[in-house]
Structures are given as C-alpha cells and as structure tokens.
C-alpha positions in Angstrom: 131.1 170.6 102.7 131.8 170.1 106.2 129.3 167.3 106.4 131.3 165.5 103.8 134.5 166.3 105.1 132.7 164.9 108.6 132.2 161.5 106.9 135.5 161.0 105.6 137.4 162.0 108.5 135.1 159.3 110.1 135.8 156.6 107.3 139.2 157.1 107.5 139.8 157.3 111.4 139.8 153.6 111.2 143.4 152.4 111.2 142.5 149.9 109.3 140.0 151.2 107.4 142.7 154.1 106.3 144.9 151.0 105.2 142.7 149.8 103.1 142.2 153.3 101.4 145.8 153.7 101.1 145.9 150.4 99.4 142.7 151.1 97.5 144.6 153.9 95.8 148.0 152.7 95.9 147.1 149.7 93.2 145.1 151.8 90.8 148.2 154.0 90.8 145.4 156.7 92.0 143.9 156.7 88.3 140.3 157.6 89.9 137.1 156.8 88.6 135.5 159.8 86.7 131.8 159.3 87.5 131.0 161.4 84.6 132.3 159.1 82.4 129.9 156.6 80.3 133.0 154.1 79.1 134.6 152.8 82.2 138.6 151.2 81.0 139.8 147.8 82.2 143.2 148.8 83.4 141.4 151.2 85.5 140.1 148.6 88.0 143.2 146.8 89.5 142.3 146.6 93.1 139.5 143.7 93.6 137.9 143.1 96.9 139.9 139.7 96.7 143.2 141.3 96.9 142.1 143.2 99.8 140.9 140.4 102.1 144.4 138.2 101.3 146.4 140.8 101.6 145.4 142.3 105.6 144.3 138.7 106.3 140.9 139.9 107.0 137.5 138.0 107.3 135.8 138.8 104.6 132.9 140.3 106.9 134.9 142.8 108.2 136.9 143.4 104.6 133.0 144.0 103.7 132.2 146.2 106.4 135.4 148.3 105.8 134.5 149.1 102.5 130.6 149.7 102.6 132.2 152.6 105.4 134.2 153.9 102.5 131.5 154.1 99.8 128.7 155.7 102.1 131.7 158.0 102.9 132.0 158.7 99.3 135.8 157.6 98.9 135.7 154.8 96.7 133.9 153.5 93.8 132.7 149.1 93.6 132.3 148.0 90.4 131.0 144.7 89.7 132.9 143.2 86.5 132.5 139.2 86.0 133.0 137.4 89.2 134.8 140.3 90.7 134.3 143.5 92.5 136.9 146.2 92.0 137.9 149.6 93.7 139.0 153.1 92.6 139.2 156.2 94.9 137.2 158.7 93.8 138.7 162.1 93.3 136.2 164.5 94.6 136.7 163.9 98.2 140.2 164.0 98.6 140.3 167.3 96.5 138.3 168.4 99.4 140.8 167.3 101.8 143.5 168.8 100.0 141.6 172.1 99.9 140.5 171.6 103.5 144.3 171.4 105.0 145.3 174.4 102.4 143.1 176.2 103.9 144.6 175.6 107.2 148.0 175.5 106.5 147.7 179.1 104.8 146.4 180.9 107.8 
C-alpha cells in the first residue's frame, strides 16, 4: 500500500497536475469507473482530454504528459470512444487516501 499511496502523492503534488484531477472528477460528478464492469455507460464519460486542454490553456504535450502521470499513478481511467478520449477517476485509490488520513487523524 504505501508504494501506491507513494505514487499518488507523487501524481498529485503537481499543482497542476492536482487541477486537472480535481477537474477530472469534478465533471463526471465523481461517478468512477468500476473496472470490474464489462458494460461501460455513456453518461459516465463526460470529461474528454479536449475539455481539459481548452479549459487550463495547456499545450496539448503537457495536457498529455499530465495525464499519462495520473494513469501510471493509477488515478484515472482513458477511454477511447469515437474521436475522443474520456476520463473517470478511479475509486480505488482515493479510498486509500481516505483510509490513509483516517488513519492518521484517529491517532
């Protein structure tokens, strides 16, 4: 666990990196992608790598490096659907953060 927890900390130490997270899981309304899940919804993917890139005004080589740093991190899921490549969180991680600062908090 630490390992994983050393990865996302590391992700999301990026300010703008973290931005884009928050973002990430702020348009899919933090429905995350079950990975166990054959049938993957429409309305589940409404953050594309398009909205990203207009909305921080980034170049879409860093928009692409930011998110490669969050997948091998293990925060978010791409999906390719049509033309498009969308983002969910996934849930796994930050359930680790969440049990991570508990744990802390309840010392």
């Amino acid at each position: 666990m630490n390992d994983r927890l050393i990865k996302t900390f590391s992700a999301l130490s990026n300010n703008q990196r973290l931005a884009i997270f928050q973002k990430i899981c702020e348009k899919t309304h933090c429905c995350f992608y079950d990975s166990t899940s054959a049938e993957i919804s429409d309305d589940l993917y409404s953050c594309n790598v398009g909205e990203i890139s207009s909305t921080f005004e980034l170049a879409p080589a860093t928009v692409s490096h930011h998110l490669k740093e969050l997948k091998n991190a293990g925060l978010i899921n791409m999906q390719r659907k049509g033309k498009f490549i969308y983002l969910t969180p996934l849930q796994e991680p930050l359930e680790e953060l969440k049990l991570f600062f508990s744990g802390i908090l309840n010392q």
